[in-house]
C-alpha positions as CSV (number, residue, x, y, z in Angstrom):
1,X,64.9,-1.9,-42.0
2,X,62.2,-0.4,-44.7
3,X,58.8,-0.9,-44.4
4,X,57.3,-1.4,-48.0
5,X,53.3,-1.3,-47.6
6,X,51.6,-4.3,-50.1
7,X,48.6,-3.8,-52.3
8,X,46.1,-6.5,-52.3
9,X,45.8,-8.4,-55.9
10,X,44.2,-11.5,-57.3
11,X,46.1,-14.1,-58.0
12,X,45.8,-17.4,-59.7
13,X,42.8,-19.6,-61.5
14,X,40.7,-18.3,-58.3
15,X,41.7,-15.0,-57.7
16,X,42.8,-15.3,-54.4
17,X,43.6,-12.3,-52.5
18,X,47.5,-11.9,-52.3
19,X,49.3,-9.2,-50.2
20,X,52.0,-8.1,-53.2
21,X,54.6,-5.5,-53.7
22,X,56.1,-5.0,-57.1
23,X,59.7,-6.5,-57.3
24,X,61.4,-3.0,-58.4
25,X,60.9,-1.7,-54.5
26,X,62.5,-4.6,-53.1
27,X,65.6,-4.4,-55.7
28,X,65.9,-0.6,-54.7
29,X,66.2,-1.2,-51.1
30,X,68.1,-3.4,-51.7
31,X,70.4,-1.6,-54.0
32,X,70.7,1.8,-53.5
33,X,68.6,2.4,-50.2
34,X,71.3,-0.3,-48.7
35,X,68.0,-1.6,-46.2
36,X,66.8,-4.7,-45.6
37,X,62.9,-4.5,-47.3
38,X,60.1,-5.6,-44.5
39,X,56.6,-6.0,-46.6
40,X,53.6,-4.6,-44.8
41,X,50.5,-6.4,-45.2
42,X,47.3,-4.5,-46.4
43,X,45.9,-5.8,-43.0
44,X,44.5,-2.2,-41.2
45,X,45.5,-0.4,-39.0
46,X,46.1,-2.4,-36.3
47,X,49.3,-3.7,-37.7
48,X,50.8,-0.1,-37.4
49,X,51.9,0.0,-33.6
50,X,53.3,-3.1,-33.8
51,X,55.5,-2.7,-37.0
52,X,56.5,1.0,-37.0
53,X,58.7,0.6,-33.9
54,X,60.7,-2.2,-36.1
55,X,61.3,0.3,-38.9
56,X,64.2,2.7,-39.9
57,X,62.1,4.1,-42.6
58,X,59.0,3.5,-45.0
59,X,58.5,3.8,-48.3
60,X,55.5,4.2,-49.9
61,X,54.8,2.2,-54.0
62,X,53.2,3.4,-56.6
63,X,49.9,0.7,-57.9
64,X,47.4,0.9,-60.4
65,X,44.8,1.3,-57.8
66,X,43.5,4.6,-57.2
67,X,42.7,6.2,-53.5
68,X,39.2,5.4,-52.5
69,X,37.7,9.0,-53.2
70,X,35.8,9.0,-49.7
71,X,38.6,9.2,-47.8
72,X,39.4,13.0,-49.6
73,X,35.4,13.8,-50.1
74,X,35.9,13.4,-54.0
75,X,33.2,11.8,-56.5
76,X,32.7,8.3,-57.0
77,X,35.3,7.4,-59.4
78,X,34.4,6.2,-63.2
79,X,33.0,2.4,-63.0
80,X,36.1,-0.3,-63.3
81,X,38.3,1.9,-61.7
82,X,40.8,0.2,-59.6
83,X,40.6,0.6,-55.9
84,X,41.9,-1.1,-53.0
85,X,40.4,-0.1,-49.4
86,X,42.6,-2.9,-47.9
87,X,45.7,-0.6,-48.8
88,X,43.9,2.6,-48.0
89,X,42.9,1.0,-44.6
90,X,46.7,0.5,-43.6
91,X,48.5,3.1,-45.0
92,X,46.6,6.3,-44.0
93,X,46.7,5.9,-40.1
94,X,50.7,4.5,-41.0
95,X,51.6,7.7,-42.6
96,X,50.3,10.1,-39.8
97,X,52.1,8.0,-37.2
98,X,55.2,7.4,-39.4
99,X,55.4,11.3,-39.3
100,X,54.7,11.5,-35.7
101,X,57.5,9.2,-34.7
102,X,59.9,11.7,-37.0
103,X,60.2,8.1,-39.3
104,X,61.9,8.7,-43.0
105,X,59.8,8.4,-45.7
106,X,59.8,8.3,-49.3
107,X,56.6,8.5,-51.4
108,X,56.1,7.7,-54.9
109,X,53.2,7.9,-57.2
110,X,49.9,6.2,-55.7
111,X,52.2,6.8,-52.4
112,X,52.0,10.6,-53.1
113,X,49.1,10.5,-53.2
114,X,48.1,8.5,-50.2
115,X,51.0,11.1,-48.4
116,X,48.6,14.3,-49.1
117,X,44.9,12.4,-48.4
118,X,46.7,11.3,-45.1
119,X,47.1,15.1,-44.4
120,X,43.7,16.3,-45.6
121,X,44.8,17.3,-49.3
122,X,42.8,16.3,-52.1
123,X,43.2,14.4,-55.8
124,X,42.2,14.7,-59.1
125,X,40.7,11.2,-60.0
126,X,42.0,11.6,-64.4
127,X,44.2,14.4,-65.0
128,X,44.4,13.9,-68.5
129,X,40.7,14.9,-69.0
130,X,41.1,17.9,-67.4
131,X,40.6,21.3,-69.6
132,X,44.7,22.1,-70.6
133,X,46.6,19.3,-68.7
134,X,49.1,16.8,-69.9
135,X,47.9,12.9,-70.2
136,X,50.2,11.6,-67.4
137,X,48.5,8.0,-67.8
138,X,50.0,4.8,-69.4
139,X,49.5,5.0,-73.1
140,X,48.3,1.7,-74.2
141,X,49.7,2.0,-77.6
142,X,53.7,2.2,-75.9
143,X,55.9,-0.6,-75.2
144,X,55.6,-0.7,-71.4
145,X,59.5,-1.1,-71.0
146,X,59.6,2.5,-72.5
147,X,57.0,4.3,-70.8
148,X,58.8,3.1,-67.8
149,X,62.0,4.4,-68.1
150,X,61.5,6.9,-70.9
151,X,61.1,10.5,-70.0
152,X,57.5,12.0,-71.0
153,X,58.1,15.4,-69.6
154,X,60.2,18.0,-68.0
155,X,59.5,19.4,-64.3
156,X,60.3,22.3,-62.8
157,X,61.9,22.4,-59.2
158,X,62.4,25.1,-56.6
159,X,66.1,25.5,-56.4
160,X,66.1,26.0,-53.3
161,X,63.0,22.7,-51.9
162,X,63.9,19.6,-50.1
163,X,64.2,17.6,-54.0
164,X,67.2,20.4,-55.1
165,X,69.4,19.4,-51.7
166,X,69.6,15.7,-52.6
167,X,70.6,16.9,-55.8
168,X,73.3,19.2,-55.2
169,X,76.7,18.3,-57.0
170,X,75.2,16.3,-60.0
171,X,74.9,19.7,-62.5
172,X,71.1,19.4,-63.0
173,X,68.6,22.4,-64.4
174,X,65.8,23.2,-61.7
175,X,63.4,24.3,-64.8
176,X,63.3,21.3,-66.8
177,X,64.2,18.2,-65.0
178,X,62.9,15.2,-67.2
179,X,61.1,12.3,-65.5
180,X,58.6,9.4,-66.9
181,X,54.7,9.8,-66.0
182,X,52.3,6.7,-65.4
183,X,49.4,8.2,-63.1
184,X,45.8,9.4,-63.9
185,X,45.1,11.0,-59.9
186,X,47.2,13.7,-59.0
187,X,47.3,16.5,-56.2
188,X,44.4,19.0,-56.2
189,X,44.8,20.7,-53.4
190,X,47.3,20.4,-51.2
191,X,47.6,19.4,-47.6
192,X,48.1,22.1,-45.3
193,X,51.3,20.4,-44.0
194,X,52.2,19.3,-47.9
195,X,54.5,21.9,-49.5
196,X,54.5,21.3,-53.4
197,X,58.3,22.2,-55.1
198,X,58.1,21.0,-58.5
199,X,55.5,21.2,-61.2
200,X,54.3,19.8,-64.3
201,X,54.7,22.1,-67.8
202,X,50.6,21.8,-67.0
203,X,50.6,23.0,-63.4
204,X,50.3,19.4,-61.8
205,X,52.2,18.7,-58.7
206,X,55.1,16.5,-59.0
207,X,56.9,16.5,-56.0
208,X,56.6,18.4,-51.9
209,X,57.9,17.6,-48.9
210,X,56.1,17.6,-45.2
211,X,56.3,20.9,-43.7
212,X,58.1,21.2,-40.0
213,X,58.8,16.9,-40.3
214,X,61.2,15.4,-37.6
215,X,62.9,13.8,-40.4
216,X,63.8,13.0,-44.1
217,X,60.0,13.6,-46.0
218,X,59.7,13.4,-49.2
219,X,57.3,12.4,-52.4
220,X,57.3,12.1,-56.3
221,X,54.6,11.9,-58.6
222,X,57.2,9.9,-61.3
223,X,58.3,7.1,-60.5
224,X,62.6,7.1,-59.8
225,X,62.8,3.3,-59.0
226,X,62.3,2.1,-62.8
227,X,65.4,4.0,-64.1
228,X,68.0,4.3,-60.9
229,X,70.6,2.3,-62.5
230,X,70.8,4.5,-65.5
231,X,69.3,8.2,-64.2
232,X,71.8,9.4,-61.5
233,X,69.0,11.8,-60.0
234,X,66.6,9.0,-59.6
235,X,69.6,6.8,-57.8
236,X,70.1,9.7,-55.6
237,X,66.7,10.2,-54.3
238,X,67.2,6.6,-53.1
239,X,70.7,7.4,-51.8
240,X,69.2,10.4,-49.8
241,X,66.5,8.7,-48.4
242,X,68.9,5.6,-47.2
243,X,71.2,8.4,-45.4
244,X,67.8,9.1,-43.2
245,X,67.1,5.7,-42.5
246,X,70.5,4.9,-41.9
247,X,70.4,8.1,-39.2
248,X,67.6,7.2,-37.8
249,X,68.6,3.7,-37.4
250,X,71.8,5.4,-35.4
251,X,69.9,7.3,-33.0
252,X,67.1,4.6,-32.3
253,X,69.9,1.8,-31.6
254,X,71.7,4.5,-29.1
255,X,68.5,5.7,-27.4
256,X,68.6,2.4,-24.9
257,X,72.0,3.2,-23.7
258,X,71.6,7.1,-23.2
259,X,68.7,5.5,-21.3
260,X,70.4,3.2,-19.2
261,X,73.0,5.4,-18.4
């Protein structure tokens, strides 16, 4: 069971508030996770204790929202910037107590990010107007099917982090590992518990893993559930991440018996 955190979005000739998740999360659980994908509402915190006991592991989506920038002490973000404090509201205090109960979890994008705020780290609100960094946005110009799956850059990864040991066996290079790029926020500084292991060609923080975790911890700053069925080190990220859930699962369904015995 996969806990998959919604956004809140407008929907319809009246806007009404919807609790959504993108339909490529649900098809990657359902594909190469091999889980059964339980949405979260954007409903606070007080959903947290009574969902996280029903979960084998949680995954966190990428959005176009950004991460309200009070919750890292940043600066107001640029006027019609996306935000969406129901999200933020649910998904902080679900992190921290995902981690405590040694949960699995995958993080990807906006889910990164949210993964190092949760732990005290920091973001940059628009990368790409930074002095000497990449534009990691959505072009507006590009056919959005391409951005998606294209590749817009290479990364380079620690051979020996967290990210190289789901990879082991496919014949991958650790400096220049391509992967598409549709954010604007981005790590700044890192969480004390957040250990960064691969980087942009312009320093940004692609990927890191939670230091001294009980379990499978992970996050990207691409996004590996656009291009799984053709990119055999995005599938495997999935594949890796459904081993610990499927673990975890394990233990948790044999802990009432050790119990009763």
């Amino acid at each position: 069971m996969i806990g998959i955190p919604c956004c809140m979005k407008a929907f319809g000739a009246f806007a009404m508030p919807n609790h959504a998740v993108s339909d490529h999360y649900i098809k990657v659980v359902l594909g190469p996770v091999g889980g059964v994908p339980l949405l979260i509402p954007a409903a606070g915190e007080d959903v947290v204790a009574e969902i996280l006991p029903r979960l084998d592991g949680l995954m966190l989506t990428g959005s176009r929202s950004n991460v309200q920038p009070g919750l890292y002490a940043g600066p107001p973000h640029l006027e019609g910037t996306p935000e969406d404090p129901a999200r933020d509201s649910t998904t902080l205090p679900l992190i921290r107590a995902a981690l405590e109960r040694g949960l699995p979890l995958f993080a990807i994008c906006r889910g990164f990010q949210e993964l190092n705020v949760a732990l005290g780290g920091t973001l940059d609100q628009r990368v790409q107007d930074l002095p000497g960094r990449l534009d990691h946005s959505t072009p507006s110009d590009q056919p959005l099917p391409r951005i998606r799956t294209g590749k817009a850059h290479a990364v380079r990864v620690l051979p020996d982090a967290a990210l190289a040991r789901c990879w082991q066996g496919l014949g991958w290079s650790p400096d220049a590992v391509p992967v598409n790029s549709l954010h604007n926020q981005a790590v700044r500084q890192a969480a004390p518990r957040l250990v960064p292991e691969a980087w942009a060609p312009d320093g940004t923080v692609e990927a890191a893993h939670v230091r001294d975790s009980a379990g499978f911890a992970l996050g990207v700053q691409w996004h590996p559930e656009y291009d799984w069925a053709q990119d055999p080190l995005s599938r495997r990220l999935f594949e890796a991440f459904g081993d610990a859930a499927r673990r975890f699962a394990a233990a948790r369904a044999a802990a009432p018996a050790l119990a009763a015995e």
